[in-house]
Each structure stands twice: as structure tokens, then as C-alpha cells.
PAMARNU-157876 format. One record per residue (C-alpha): x, y, z; residue in one letter. Coordinates in steps of 0.001 Angstrom, whole numbers, padded with zeros to 6 digits, always signed. Example, Ala and Ser with C-alpha at 12.3 -4.5 7.8 and 13.67 -1.06 7.14 Angstrom:
// residues 2
+012300-004500+007800a
+013670-001060+007140s
// end
This chain:
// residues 250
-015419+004880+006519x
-013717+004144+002956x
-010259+004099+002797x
-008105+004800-000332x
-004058+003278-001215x
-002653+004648-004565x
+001218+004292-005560x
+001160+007742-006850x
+004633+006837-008325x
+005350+010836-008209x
+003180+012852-006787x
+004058+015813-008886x
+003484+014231-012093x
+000542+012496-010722x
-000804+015650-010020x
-000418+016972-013228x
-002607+013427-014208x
-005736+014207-012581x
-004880+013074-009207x
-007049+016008-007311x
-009693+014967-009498x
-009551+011094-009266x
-009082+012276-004927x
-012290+014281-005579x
-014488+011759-007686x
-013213+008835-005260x
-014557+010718-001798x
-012813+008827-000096x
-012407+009661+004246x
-008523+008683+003986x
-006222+008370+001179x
-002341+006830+001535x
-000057+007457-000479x
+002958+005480-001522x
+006214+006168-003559x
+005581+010547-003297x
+008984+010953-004330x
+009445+014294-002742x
+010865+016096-000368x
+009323+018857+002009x
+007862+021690+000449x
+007867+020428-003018x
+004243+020605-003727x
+001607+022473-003018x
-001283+019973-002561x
-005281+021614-002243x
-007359+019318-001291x
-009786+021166+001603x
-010973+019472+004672x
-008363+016959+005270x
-005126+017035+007842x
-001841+016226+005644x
+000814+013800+007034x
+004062+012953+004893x
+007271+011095+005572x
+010177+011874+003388x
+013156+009461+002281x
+016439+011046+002778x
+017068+010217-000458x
+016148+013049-003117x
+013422+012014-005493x
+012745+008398-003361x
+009769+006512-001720x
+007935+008357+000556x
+004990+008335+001614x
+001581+010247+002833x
-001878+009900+004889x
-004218+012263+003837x
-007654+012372+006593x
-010558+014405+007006x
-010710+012871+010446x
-007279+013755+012618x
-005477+011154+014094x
-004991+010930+017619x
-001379+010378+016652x
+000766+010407+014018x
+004310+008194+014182x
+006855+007985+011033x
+008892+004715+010630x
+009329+001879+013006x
+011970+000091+014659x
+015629+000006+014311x
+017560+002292+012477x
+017938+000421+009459x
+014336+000923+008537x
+014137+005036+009410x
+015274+006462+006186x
+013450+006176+002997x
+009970+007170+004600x
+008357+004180+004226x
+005729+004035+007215x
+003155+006348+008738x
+000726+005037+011975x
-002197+006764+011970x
-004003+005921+015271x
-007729+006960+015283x
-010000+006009+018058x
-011086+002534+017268x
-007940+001114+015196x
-004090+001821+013658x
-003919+002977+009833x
-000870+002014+008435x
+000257+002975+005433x
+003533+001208+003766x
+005719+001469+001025x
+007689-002103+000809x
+010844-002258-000278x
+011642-003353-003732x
+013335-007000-003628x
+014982-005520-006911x
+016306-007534-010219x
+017422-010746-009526x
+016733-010334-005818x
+019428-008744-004583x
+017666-006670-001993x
+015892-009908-000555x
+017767-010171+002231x
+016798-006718+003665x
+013340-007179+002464x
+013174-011034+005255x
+014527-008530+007398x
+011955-005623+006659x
+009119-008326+006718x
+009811-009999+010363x
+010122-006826+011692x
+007250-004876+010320x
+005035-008164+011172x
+006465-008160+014820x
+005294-004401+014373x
+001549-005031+013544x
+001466-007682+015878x
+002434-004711+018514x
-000230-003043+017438x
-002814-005239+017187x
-002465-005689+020591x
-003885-002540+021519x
-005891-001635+018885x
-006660-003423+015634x
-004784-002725+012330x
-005656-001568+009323x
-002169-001666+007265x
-002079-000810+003589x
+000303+000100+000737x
+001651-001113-002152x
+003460-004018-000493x
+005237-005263-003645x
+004328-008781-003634x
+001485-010738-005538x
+000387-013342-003019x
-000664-016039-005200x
-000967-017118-008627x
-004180-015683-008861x
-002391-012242-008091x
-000591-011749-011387x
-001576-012033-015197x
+001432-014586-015866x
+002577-016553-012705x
+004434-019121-014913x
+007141-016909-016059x
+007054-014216-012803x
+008133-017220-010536x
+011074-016395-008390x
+011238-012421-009978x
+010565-009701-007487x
+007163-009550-006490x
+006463-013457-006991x
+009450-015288-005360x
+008627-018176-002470x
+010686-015981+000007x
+008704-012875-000723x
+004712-014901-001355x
+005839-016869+002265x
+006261-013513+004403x
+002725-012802+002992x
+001416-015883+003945x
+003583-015667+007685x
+001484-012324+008318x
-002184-013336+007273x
-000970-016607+009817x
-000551-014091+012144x
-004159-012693+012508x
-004471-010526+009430x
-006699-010852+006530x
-006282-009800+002994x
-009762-007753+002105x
-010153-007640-001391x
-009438-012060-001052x
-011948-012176+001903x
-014679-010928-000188x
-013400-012096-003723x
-011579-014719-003492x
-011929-016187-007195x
-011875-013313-009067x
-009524-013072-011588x
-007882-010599-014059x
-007779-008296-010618x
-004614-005997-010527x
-003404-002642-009689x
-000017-002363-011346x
+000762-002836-014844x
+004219-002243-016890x
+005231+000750-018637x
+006111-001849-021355x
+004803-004037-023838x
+000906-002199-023502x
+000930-004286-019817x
-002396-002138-018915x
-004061-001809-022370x
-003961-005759-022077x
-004913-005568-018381x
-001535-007883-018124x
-000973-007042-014779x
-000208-007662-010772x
-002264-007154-007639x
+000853-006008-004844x
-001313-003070-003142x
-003052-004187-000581x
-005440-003835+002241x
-005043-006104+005116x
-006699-005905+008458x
-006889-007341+011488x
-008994-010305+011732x
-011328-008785+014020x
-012294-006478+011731x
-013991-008747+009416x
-017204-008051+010503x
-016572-004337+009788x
-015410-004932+006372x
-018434-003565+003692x
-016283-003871+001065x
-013098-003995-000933x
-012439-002284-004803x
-009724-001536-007221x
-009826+001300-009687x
-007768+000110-013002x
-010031+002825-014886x
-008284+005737-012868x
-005087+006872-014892x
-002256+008844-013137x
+000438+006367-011968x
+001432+003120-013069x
-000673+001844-010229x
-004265+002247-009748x
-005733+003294-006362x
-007619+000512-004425x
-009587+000835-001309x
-011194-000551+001735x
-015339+000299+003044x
-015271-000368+006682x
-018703-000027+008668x
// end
């Protein structure tokens, strides 16, 4: 079964990218979607044989997010837990018969951090949901979860230190999770491999100079390792300033 995340960042301009085609050439069983930015009934989306799921921010032209499956779920949920974390469509659970598929948009700790607080908050809770999870079935969460885990992660870690997306707070709830009985893919099977990202900048020709940051993700359960046939990103595949990455499981 292969898995696809892409931060479509817009799905209507993505669409008018290529993004049916890169769907198409990709084959992929399940594709997430992060950061739709729609709102019900704003596109028209072909893409025969699979069952459409999509959670909408209440916010106009925010987030959102989508599972898109040949195979149905069994269920389908939208957010999770307390009312603070229901409104800008963040979450779906997919459950299928043999695991969870969740697919997440993480907040944005924002310039000069002044979302972090929510984001410790949005971290310890979502982890406390997996965890739930896990305990039934195993997990397969993904998404661009806007952190670069370690150095490794990011083009420039030197100057990135303590921004959004590389600060201790944010690298440690990444670290708290995978201590939790989680395992980053793409690091279990490549876990030297460098110059490895799927977001650039708009600015300063970030992706022409593959200056960039790995912050989507595929982490699983760690009893799905034995499952796990591989693990790729997809920097050629244009559309968004984030390239799809994805997840082979046997």
C-alpha cells in the first residue's frame, strides 16, 4: 500500500499546477492533503476510483485538510480533542482494517514564536492522541508537521536555530513522540542522507538551490517497521511550495 502527503498550499492553484497529473503519475492508494485552503464546494476535484474526505477551517481561505482513498475507511473522524483544536481543520482519522491514517496539518509556531505556546499545547495533546490510538490499532500519522527534526533536516541549521520550524521547544516535541513508540520512516531507512527536503522558500531561488527543509513527515507506529518497504520524497514534482512525499507499506 503506498501512501502519499503533499502540502498542496491551495488546492485550487495546485490544481491548475498539474496536481491531477502528479496524483495520476504518483499511483499512489492514499493521498493527504494539507493546507487545501478551501471551503466546501469550492472545487470540483476528478480523480475516479477514490472516496473523498475533507475538513474545512472555519476560517475562509485557511488550513484544511483532505484524505483521498481508493480503499474506504471503516471510519472517518475530523479533529480531536478539546475545543481549542476543532476549528481550522487540521486532522482527519482514517481507520482501515489493520491501522489509523492520520493526516495533520501542524500549526505554524509563526515569526518569532509567538504561537509556541499553543503549538506545546497542540503537541501534548495530539501525542496523548496517537498514543490513544495506538492502543487499538497502530498509527500511521502524516502531514506537513512544520518542524525539521534535526540538523540534518534543513539546508542551514546554523542560522534557522530557534526560528519556527527549528526551535528546541518545537525539535523536543518531535523527539517526545518518536520516545513514545513512533518512528520517523524516511530516517529509519535513510538516516544519513542529506540535501533531503520537501519545502523550499518562495524567496531567494530556495528550491532552484535545493536550499531547503524536511517538516512533512511520515511517522508510524513502531510496530510497523517490519511493514515499512519504503520511504521517498518528490522535490521534482512542481505545484506547491512543498513537494509530496510518501510511505510503501507491505
Amino acid at each position: 500500500m503506498r501512501l502519499v502527503s503533499w502540502n498542496v498550499n491551495g488546492l485550487r492553484a495546485c490544481m491548475k499546477k498539474g496536481f491531477v497529473e502528479s496524483c495520476l503519475a504518483l499511483g499512489a492508494d492514499v493521498y493527504c492533503l494539507q493546507e487545501t485552503k478551501i471551503q466546501e464546494g469550492q472545487v470540483e476535484l476528478e480523480l475516479p476510483g477514490y472516496h473523498m474526505y475533507w475538513n474545512y477551517a472555519d476560517k475562509k481561505g485557511y488550513s484544511g485538510t483532505a484524505i483521498l482513498s481508493r480503499v474506504e475507511p471503516l471510519s472517518v473522524t475530523y479533529d480531536f480533542g478539546d475545543d481549542i483544536h476543532r476549528h481550522e481543520g487540521r486532522i482527519i482519522t482514517a481507520e482501515y482494517e489493520d491501522f489509523y491514517l492520520v493526516c495533520c496539518y501542524t500549526p505554524n509556531a509563526k515569526r518569532g514564536l509567538e504561537r509556541i505556546d499553543y503549538r506545546m499545547i497542540w503537541e501534548d495533546d495530539l501525542r496523548q492522541y496517537l498514543c490513544g490510538l495506538d492502543k487499538v490499532k497502530p498509527v500511521v500519522y502524516c502531514g506537513d508537521l512544520n518542524v525539521a527534526h534535526e540538523e540534518i533536516d534543513l539546508k542551514n541549521p546554523g542560522p534557522n536555530r530557534g526560528n519556527a520550524g527549528f526551535s528546541d521547544q518545537e525539535r523536543g516535541k518531535m523527539t517526545e513522540l518518536l520516545g513514545a513508540g513512533f518512528i520517523d520512516s524516511f530516517r529509519e531507512l535513510y538516516p544519513d542522507r542529506t540535501g533531503a527536503y520537501s519545502w523550499w522558500s518562495y524567496q531567494f531561488n530556495a528550491r532552484a538551490n535545493n536550499a531547503g527543509w524536511r517538516i512533512d513527515y511520515f511517522i508510524l507506529s513502531q510496530r510497523l517497521r517490519d511493514r515499512l518497504a519504503g520511504a521517498d520524497i518528490f522535490p521534482e514534482i512542481m505545484g506547491s511550495d512543498h513537494c509530496p512525499v510518501s510511505v510503501t507499506l507491505d
